[in-house]
VOLUMDREN-794297 format. One record per residue (C-alpha): residue number from 1; residue in one letter; x, y, z. Coordinates in nm, 4 decimals. Example, Ala and Ser with C-alpha at 12.3 -4.5 7.8 and 13.67 -1.06 7.14 Angstrom:
2
    nr   rest          u          v          w
     1      A     1.2300    -0.4500     0.7800
     2      S     1.3670    -0.1060     0.7140
***
This chain:
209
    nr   rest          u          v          w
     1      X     1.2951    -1.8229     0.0966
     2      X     1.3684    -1.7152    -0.2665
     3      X     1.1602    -1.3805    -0.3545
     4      X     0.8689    -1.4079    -0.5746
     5      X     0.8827    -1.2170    -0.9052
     6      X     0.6180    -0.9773    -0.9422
     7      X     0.4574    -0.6793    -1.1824
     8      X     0.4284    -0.3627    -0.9409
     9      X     0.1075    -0.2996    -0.8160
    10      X     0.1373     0.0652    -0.8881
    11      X     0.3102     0.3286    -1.1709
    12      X     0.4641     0.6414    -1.1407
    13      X     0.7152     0.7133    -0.8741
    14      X     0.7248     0.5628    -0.5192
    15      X     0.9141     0.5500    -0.2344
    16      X     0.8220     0.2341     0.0504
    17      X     0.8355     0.4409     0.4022
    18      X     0.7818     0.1506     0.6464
    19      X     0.7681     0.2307     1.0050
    20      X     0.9124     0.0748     1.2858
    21      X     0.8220    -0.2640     1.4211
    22      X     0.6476    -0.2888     1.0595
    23      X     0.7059    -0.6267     0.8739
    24      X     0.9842    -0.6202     0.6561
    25      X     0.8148    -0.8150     0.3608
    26      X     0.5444    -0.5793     0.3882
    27      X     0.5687    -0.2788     0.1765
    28      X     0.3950     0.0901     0.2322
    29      X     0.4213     0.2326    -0.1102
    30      X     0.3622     0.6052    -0.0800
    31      X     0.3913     0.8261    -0.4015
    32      X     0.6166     1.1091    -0.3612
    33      X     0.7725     1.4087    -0.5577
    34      X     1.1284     1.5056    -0.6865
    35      X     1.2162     1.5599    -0.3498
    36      X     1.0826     1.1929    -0.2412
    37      X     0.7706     1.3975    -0.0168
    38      X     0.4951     1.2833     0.0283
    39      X     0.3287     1.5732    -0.0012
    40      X     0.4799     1.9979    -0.1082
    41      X     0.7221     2.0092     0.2176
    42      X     0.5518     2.3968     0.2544
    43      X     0.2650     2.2098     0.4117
    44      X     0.4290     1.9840     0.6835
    45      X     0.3293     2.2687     0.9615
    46      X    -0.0226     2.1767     0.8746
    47      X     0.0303     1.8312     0.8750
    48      X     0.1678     1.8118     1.2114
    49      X    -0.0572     2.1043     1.3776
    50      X    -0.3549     2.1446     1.2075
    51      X    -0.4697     1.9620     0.9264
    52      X    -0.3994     1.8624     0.6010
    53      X    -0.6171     1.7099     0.3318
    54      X    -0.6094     1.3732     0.1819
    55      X    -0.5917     1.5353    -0.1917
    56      X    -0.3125     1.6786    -0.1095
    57      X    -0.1003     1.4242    -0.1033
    58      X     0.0593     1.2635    -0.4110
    59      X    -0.0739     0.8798    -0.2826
    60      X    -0.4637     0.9267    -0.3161
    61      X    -0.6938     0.8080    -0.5315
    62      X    -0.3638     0.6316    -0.7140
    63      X    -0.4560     0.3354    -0.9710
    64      X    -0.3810     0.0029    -0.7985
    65      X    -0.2999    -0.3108    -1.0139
    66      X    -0.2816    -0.6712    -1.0025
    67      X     0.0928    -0.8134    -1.0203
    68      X    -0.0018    -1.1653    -1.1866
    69      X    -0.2744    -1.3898    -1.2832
    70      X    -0.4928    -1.4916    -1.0068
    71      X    -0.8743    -1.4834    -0.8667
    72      X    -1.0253    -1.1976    -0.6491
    73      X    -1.1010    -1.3956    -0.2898
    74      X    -1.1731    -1.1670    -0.0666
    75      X    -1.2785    -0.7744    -0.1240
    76      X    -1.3930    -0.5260     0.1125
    77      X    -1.4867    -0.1722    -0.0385
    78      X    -1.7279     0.0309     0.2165
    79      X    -1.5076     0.1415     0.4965
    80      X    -1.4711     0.5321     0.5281
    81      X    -1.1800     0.7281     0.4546
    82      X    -1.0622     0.9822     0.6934
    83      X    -0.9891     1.2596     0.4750
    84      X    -0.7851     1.5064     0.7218
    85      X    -0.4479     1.4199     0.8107
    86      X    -0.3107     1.5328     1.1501
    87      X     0.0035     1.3832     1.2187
    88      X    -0.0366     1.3593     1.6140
    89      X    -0.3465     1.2479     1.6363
    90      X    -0.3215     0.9653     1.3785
    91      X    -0.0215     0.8360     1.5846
    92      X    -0.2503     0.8066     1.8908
    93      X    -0.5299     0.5992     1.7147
    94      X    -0.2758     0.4278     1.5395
    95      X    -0.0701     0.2802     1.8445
    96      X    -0.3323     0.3423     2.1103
    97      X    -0.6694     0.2703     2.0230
    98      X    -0.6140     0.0796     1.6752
    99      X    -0.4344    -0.2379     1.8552
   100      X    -0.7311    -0.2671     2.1102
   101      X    -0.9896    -0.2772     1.8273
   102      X    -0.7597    -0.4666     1.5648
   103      X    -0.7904    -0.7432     1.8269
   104      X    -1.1199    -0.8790     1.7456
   105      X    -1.1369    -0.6781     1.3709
   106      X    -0.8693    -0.7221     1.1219
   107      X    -1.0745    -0.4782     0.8818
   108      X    -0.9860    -0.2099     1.1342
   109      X    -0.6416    -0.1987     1.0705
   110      X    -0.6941    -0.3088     0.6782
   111      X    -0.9648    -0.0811     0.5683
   112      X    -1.1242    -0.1336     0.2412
   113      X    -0.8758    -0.3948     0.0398
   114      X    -0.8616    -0.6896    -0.1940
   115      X    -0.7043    -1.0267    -0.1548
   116      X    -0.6045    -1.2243    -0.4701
   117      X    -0.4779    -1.5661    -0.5288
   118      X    -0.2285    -1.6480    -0.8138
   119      X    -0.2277    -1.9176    -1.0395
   120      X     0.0766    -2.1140    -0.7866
   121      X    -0.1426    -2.0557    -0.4902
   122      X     0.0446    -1.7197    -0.3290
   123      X    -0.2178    -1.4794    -0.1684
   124      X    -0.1683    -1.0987    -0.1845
   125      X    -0.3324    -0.8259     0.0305
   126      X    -0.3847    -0.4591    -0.1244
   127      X    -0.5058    -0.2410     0.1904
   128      X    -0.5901     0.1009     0.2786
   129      X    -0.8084     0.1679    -0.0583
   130      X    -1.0678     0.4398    -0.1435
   131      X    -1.3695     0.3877    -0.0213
   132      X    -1.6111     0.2764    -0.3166
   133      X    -1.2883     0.2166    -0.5485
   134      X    -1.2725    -0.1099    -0.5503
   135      X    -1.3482    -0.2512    -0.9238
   136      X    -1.3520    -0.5964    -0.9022
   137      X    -1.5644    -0.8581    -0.6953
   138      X    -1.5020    -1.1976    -0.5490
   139      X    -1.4530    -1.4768    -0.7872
   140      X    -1.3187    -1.2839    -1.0789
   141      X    -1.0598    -1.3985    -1.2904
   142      X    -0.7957    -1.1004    -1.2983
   143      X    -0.4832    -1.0476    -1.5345
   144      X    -0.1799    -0.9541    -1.4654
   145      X    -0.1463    -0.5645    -1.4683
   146      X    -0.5667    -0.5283    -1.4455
   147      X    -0.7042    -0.2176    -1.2497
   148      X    -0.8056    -0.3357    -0.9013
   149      X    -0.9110    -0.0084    -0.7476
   150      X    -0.7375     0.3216    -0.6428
   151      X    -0.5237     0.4041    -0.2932
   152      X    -0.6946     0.5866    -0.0150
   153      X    -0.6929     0.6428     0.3631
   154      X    -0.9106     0.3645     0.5026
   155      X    -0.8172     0.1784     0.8022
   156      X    -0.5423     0.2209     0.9858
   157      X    -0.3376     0.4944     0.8327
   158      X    -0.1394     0.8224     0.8881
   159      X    -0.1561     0.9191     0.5467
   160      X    -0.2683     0.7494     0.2005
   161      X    -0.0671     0.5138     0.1253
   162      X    -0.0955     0.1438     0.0092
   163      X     0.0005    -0.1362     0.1921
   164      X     0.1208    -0.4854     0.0042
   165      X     0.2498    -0.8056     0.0606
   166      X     0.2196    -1.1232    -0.0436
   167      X     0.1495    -1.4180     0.1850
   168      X     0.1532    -1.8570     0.1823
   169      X    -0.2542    -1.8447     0.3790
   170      X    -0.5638    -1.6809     0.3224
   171      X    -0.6258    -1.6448     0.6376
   172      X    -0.5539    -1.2742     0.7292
   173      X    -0.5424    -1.3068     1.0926
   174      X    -0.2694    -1.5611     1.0884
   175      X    -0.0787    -1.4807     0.7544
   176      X     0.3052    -1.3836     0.7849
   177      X     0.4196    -1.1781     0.4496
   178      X     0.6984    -1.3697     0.2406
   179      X     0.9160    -1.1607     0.0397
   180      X     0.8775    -1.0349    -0.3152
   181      X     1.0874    -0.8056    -0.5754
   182      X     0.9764    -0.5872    -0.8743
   183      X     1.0094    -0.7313    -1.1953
   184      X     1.1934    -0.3989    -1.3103
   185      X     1.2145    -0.0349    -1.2046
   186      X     1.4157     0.2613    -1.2037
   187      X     1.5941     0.3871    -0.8876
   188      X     1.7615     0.7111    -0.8358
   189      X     2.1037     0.7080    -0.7724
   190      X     2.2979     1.0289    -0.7987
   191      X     2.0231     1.2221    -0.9500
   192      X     2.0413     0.9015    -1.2412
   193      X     1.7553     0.7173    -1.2679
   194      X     1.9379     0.3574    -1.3396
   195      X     1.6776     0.0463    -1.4640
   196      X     1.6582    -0.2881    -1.2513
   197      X     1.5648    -0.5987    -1.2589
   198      X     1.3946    -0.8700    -1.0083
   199      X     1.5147    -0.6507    -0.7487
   200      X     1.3196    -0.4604    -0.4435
   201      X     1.4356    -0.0567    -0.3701
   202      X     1.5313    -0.0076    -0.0336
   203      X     1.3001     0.1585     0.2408
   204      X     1.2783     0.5494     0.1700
   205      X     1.4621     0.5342    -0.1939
   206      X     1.2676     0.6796    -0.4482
   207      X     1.1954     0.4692    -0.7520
   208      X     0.9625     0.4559    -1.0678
   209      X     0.7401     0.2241    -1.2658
***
């Protein structure tokens, strides 16, 4: 299947960290530093043993934007974020007790998101947004590059992040993501950031928009 062209759904600088058994036209964009973190590296001890804020992190409260022309079908905007991050413990609800609920409640794993359709008919999913966000309602009429709502830690989540991808149903339950690439970005290569075009970066390399 060719790629659909697309506007990023996000600005500033990015890296997609995918983990395993995740879909590989599904994208986690998670905002990092100059190092590609996700968060200052001085606090991974309280990350993984005691906790660590969601404002700490370099992902939350980010603006989320439509990338085309389209109408809002489906948005959900009242789910709870969890705003302390322990590493272990996410793991556990995440591959334990999240696939057991997920079963019979997609908005489990999806957490406060927004589904638009585009003009040609192509269905995309923003997840994982702050709680009370969310800007637009069902029905609307967006443009391309319009301010949808803002990245959070809702649903099923180790850390704020957003996930995207673009889909042929609307059906959430039974949609398989088709793949997509940026209209243009930069990606670092050699410490140079180098501009491209209708491309996608590759899991873990840090680019800008």
């Amino acid at each position: 299947m060719v790629p659909m062209k697309i506007q990023s759904p996000v600005k500033g600088e990015w890296s997609f960290m995918n983990p395993p058994g995740h879909h590989p036209d599904a994208k986690d964009f998670v905002a990092v530093n100059d190092k590609g973190a996700p968060y200052n590296r001085f606090k991974i001890l309280r990350h993984l043993i005691y906790s660590l804020s969601v404002s700490e992190t370099y992902a939350w409260e980010k603006e989320v934007f439509s990338p085309f022309e389209g109408v809002v079908l489906k948005v959900e905007n009242t789910v709870s974020d969890r705003r302390e991050l322990n590493l272990f413990r996410d793991l556990f609800t995440g591959l334990v007790l999240a696939p057991r609920k997920g079963k019979s409640d997609i908005g489990y794993f999806l957490g406060n998101y927004v589904v638009l359709e585009s003009l040609e008919g192509v269905f995309a999913l923003f997840a994982h947004l702050r709680q009370g966000s969310v800007v637009v309602s069902e029905g609307d009429n967006i443009e391309g590059r319009e301010l949808l709502g803002q990245v959070g830690n809702s649903g099923n989540t180790i850390q704020p992040h957003l996930h995207f991808q673009l889909m042929k149903e609307s059906d959430l339950s039974q949609a398989i993501p088709i793949p997509f690439v940026l209209e243009s970005c930069q990606v670092i290569k050699n410490g140079v950031w180098k501009s491209e075009s209708s491309k996608l970066p590759r899991n873990y390399e840090r680019f800008r928009v």
